[in-house]
C-alpha positions in Angstrom: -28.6 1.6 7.2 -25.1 1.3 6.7 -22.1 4.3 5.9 -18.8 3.4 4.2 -15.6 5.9 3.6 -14.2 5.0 0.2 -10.4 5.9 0.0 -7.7 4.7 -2.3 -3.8 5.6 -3.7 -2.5 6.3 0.0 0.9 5.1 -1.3 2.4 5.0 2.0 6.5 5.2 1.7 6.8 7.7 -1.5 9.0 10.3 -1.4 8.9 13.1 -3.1 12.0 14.8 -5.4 13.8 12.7 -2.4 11.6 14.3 0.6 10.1 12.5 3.0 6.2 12.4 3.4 5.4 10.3 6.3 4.6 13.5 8.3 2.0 14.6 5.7 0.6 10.5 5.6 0.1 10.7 9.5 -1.7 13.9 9.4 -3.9 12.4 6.7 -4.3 9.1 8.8 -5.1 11.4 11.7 -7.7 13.0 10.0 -9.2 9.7 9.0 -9.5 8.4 11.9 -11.2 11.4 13.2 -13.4 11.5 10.2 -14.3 7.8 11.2 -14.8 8.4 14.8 -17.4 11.6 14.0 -19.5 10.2 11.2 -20.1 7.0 12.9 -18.7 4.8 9.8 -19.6 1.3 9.8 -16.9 0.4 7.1 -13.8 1.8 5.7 -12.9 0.1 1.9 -9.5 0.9 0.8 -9.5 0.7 -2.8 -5.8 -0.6 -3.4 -1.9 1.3 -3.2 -1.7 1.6 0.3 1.7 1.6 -0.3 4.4 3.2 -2.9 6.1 0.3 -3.2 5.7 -3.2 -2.8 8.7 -4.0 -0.8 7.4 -1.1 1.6 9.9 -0.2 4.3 9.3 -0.9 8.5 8.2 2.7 9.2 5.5 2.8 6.3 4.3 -1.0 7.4 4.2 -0.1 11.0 2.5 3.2 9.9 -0.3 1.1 8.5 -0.6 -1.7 11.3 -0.7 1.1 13.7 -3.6 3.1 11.5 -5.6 -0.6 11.9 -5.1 -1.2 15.2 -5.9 2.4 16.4 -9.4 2.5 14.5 -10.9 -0.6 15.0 -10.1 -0.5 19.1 -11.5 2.9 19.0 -14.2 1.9 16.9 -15.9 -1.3 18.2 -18.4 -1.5 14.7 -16.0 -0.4 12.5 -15.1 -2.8 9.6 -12.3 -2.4 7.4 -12.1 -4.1 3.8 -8.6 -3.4 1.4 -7.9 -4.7 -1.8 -4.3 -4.4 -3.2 -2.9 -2.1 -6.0 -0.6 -2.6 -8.4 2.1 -0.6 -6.8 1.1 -3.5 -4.0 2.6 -6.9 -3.4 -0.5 -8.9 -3.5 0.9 -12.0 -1.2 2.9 -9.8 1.2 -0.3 -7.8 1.8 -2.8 -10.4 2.3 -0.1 -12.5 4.4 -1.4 -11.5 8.0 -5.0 -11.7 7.1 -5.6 -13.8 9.9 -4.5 -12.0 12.8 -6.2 -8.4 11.1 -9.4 -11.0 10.9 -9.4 -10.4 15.0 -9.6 -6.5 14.1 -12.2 -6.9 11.9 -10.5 -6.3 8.7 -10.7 -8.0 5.4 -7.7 -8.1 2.6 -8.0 -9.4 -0.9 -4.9 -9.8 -2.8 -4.3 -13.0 -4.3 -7.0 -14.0 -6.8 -7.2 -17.4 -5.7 -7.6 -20.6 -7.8 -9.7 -24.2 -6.9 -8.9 -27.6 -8.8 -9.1 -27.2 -12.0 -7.6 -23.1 -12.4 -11.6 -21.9 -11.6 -11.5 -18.8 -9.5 -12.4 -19.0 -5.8 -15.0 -16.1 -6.5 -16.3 -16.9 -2.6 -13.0 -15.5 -0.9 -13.9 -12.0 -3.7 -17.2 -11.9 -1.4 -16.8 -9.9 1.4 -20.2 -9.5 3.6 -20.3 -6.0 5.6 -22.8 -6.2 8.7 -24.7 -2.7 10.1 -24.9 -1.7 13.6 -27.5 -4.4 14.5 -25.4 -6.7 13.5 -27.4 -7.7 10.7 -25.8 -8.1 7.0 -26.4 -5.4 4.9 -23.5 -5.0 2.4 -22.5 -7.6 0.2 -18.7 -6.4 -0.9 -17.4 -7.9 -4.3 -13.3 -7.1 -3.2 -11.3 -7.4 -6.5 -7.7 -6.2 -6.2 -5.6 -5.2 -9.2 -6.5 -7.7 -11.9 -3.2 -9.2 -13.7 -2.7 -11.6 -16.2 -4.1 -15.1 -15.3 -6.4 -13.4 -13.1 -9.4 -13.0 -14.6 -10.9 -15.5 -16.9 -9.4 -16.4 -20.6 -12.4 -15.3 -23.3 -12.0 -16.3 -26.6 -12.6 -12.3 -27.8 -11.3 -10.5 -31.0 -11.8 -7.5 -28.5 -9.2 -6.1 -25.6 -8.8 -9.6 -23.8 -8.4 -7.6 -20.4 -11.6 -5.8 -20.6 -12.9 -8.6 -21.5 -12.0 -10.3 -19.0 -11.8 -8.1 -16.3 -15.9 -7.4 -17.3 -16.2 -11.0 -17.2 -14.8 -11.3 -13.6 -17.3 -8.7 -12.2 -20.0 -10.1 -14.1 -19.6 -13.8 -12.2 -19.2 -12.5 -8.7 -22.1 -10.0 -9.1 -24.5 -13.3 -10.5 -23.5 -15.1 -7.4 -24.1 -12.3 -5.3 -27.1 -11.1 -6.5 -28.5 -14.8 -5.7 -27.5 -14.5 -1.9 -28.9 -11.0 -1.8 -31.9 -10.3 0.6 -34.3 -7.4 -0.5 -32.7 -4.9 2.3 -29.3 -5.5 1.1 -26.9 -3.8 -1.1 -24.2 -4.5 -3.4 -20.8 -2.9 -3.4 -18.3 -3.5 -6.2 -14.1 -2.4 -5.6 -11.6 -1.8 -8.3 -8.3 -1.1 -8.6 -8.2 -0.5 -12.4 -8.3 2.6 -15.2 -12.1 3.1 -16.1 -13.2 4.5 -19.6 -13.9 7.7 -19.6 -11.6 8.7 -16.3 -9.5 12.3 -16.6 -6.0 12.3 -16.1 -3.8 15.4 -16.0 -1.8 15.6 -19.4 1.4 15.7 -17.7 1.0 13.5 -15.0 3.7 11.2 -14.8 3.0 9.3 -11.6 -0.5 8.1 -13.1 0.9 7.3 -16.0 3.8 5.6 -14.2 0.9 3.7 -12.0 -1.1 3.0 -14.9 1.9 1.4 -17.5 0.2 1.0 -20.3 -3.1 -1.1 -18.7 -5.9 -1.9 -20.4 -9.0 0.8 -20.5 -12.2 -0.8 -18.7 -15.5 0.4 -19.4 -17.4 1.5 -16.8 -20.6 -0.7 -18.3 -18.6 -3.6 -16.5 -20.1 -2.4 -13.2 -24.1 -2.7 -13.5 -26.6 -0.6 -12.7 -27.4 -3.5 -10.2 -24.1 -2.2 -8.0 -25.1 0.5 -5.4 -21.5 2.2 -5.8 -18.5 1.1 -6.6 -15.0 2.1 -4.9 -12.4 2.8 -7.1 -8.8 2.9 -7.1 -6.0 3.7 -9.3 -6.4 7.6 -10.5 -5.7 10.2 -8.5 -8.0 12.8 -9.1 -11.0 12.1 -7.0 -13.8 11.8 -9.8 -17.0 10.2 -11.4 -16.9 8.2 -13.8 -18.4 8.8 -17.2 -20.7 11.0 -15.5 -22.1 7.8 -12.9 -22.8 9.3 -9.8 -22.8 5.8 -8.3 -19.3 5.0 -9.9 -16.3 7.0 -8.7 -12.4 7.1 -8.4 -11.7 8.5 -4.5 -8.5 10.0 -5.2 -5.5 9.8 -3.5 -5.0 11.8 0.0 -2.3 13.8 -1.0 -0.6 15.2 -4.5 2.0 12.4 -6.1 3.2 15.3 -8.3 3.5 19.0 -9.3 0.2 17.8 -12.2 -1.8 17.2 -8.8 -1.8 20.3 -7.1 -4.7 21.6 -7.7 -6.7 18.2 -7.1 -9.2 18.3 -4.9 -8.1 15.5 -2.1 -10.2 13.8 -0.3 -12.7 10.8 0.5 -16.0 9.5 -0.6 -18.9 8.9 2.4 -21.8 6.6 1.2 -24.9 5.6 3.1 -26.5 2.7 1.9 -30.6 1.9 3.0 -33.1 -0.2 1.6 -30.6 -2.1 -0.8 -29.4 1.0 -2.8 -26.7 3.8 -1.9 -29.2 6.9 -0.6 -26.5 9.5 -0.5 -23.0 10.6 -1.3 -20.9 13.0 -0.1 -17.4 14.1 -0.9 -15.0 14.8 1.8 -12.0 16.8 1.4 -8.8 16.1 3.9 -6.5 18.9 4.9 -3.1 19.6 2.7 -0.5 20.1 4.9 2.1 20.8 2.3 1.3 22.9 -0.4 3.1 22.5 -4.1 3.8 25.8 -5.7 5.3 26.5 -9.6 7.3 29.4 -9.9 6.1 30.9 -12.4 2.9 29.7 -12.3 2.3 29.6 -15.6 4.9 28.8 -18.7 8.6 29.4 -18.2 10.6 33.0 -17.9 13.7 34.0 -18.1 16.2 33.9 -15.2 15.9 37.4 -14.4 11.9 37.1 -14.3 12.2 33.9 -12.6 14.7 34.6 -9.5 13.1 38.4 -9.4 9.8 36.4 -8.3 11.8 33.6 -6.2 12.9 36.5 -3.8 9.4 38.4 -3.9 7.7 34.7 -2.2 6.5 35.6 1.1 8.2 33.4 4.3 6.5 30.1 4.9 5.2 30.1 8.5 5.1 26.5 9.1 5.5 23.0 6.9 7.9 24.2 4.1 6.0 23.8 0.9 7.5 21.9 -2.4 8.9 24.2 -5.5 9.0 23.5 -8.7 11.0 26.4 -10.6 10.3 26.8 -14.6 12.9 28.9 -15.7 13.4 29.9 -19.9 17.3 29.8 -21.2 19.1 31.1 -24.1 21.6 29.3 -22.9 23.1 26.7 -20.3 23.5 28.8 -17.0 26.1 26.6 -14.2 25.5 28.8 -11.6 21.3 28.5 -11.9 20.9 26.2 -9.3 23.1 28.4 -6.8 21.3 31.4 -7.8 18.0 29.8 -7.4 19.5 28.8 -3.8 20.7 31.7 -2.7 17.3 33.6 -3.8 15.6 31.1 -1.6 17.3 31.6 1.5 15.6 31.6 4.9 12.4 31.9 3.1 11.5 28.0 4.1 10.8 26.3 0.8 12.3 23.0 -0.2 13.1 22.9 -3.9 12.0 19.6 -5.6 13.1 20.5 -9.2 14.5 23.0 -11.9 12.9 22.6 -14.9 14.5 24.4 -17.8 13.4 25.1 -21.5 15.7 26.6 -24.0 14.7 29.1 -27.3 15.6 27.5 -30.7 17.0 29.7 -33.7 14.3 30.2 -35.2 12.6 32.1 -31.4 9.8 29.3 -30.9 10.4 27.6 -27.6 12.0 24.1 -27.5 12.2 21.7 -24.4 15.5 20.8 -23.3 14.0 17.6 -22.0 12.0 15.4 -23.8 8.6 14.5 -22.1 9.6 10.9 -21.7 12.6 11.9 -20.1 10.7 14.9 -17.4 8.6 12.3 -16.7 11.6 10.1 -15.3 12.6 12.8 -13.5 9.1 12.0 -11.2 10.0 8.4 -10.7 11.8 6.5 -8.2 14.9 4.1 -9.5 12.2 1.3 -8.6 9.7 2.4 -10.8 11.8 3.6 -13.6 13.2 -0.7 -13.6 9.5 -1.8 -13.1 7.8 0.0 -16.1 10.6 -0.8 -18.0 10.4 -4.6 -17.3 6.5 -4.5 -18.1 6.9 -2.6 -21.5 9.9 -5.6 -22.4 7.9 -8.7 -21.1 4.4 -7.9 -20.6 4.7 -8.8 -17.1 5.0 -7.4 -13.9 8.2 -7.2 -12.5 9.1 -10.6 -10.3 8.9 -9.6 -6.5 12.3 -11.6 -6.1 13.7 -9.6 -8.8 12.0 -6.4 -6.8 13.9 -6.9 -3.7 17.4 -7.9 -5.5 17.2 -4.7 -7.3 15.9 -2.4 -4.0 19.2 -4.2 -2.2 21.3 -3.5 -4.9 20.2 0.4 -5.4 20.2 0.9 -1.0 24.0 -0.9 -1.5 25.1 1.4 -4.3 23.6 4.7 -2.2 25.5 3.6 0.8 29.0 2.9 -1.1 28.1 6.9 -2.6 27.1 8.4 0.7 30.7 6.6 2.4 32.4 8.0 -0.7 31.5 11.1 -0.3 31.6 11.0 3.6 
């Protein structure tokens, strides 16, 4: 018997509405490692974004080096496997794979290449060993599949599904021939399944997801005990697979996530097949509230409520504020502020909506342009590179233009200092 802990999307580093959230990641991490130490788990799979970014800063590395270290020395069996995202930078993740080796911990990244441009689909293999010591889990590890990563079909279909199916369906032929009768198979993702439900308005997964390529689900065969995914964030199955699931991210990436369900996946495996599966939920330290919590009012309505919300006793939750105009009101935000005060909320947006002539409501902002308001700079340059080139944005051309936004915040902050 073997038990796994399927996680995914810790994006490690975000911010949110320019808050901090590395409190809220170490209270998750905390949990985790509690979660691991009480259940006994013989392997944690992370199932890519572990971080935000993928120039992630010292605190959110050494947050994750730490996590590492901490588990595996207080958890002599425990094995760790992580594939990267797309929010990840493949080569700067997978870089110190030898010294986490010595902690028992397996990254997949890079898809690599032999002579010829075949893939190495040996370093994809990853084999997970039970508490005897004895191999029970054979671990296909894909990362986040890009272009040239998976192999060129000659398909009048979607040439990424196509490909991306392809890519499973080698590894799993060549582990399916090493596979002994008591062992399993477990297949990792990073990708947007067929089938998966995303919140209408939620512009970090759409942000995350830029315009991929749909996979369908029949890529991962009913010869896979389970497969791990990554990518969405509501925790979920997939095209109503028990076996094939989306773990969620830990904690909400925006006000469309509140009312997720966050959490982990725990999955025994005996007798070559996955025997059980549980869903875990983790603690929210934060909450996210919407006043109101349904559509828009008018100011009146809106800062009447504002003053009405009880104190917060202790981590100051995030508040988004809908509020209806007939006009542009300049001294909103003060009013909003001042309605606020001492009750311990920290206000991550105003959103506004204005009446037309006519009395039907109209949006001041267009979708497109909300959605912006949920992105970093970063991410904003990134998906806009993607849509124009059909490539991911050049990590050399990442880092010139993280330098050049941290140089223009300084020169603001002195100029306003």
């Amino acid at each position: 018997m073997i038990r796994i802990l399927h996680t995914a999307d810790w994006h490690l580093g975000q911010t949110f509405f320019g808050y901090d959230r590395a409190v809220e990641h170490e209270v998750f991490l905390n949990w985790l490692s509690e979660e691991i130490r009480q259940k006994e788990i013989d392997a944690l799979i992370i199932a890519g974004d572990v971080f935000d970014v993928s120039n992630p800063s010292a605190a959110s590395q050494s947050m994750y080096y730490q996590f590492i270290y901490r588990v595996t020395a207080e958890n002599p069996n425990l094995q760790i496997v992580i594939v990267a995202g797309n929010h990840d930078s493949a080569a700067r993740l997978e870089a110190p794979l030898p010294l986490l080796q010595a902690m028992r911990t397996e990254v997949r990244g890079v898809v690599r290449k032999r002579e010829g441009g075949e893939i190495d689909y040996d370093h994809l293999c990853v084999e997970l060993k039970n508490r005897q010591g004895e191999v029970e889990l054979l671990c296909m590890a894909v990362p986040f599949l890009r272009q040239g990563d998976y192999p060129s079909l000659q398909t009048e279909g979607n040439q990424y599904a196509e490909g991306v199916r392809e890519l499973y369906t080698q590894l799993l032929q060549r582990l399916w021939k090493r596979r002994k009768a008591n062992q399993s198979i477990l297949a990792i993702g990073h990708l947007q399944a067929t089938g998966s439900e995303i919140a209408e308005k939620d512009y970090s997964e759409r942000t995350v997801i830029g315009g991929l390529e749909c996979v369908s689900p029949d890529a991962f065969s009913e010869q896979i005990a389970y497969t791990a995914l990554g990518h969405i964030h509501k925790a979920q199955r997939v095209s109503g697979r028990e076996n094939v699931r989306y773990a969620g991210s830990p904690i909400p990436m925006s006000f469309a996530e509140k009312h997720y369900h966050h959490g982990v996946v725990m999955v025994t495996f005996d007798g070559g097949c996955a025997v059980d599966i549980e869903r875990i939920e983790c603690p929210k330290l934060v909450p996210l509230v919407s006043v109101p919590n349904g559509e828009p009012a008018l100011p009146e309505v809106v800062l009447d409520a504002l003053k009405d919300l009880p104190v917060a006793e202790e981590m100051a939750p995030y508040l988004e504020v809908k509020v209806l105009l007939e006009e542009p009101e300049p001294m909103l935000r003060q009013a909003i502020e001042e309605a606020l005060a001492d009750k311990n909320y920290r206000l991550a947006r105003i959103v506004s909506t204005y009446h037309n002539d006519a009395g039907r409501v109209e949006k001041e902002e267009t979708d497109w342009k909300r959605g912006l308001q949920e992105m970093s700079p970063l991410q904003i340059a990134q998906s806009t590179f993607e849509k124009i080139y059909q490539a991911e944005m050049p990590e050399e051309l990442t880092e010139l233009f993280q330098e050049a936004y941290l140089a223009a915040t300084r020169k603001e902050e002195e100029e306003e200092g």
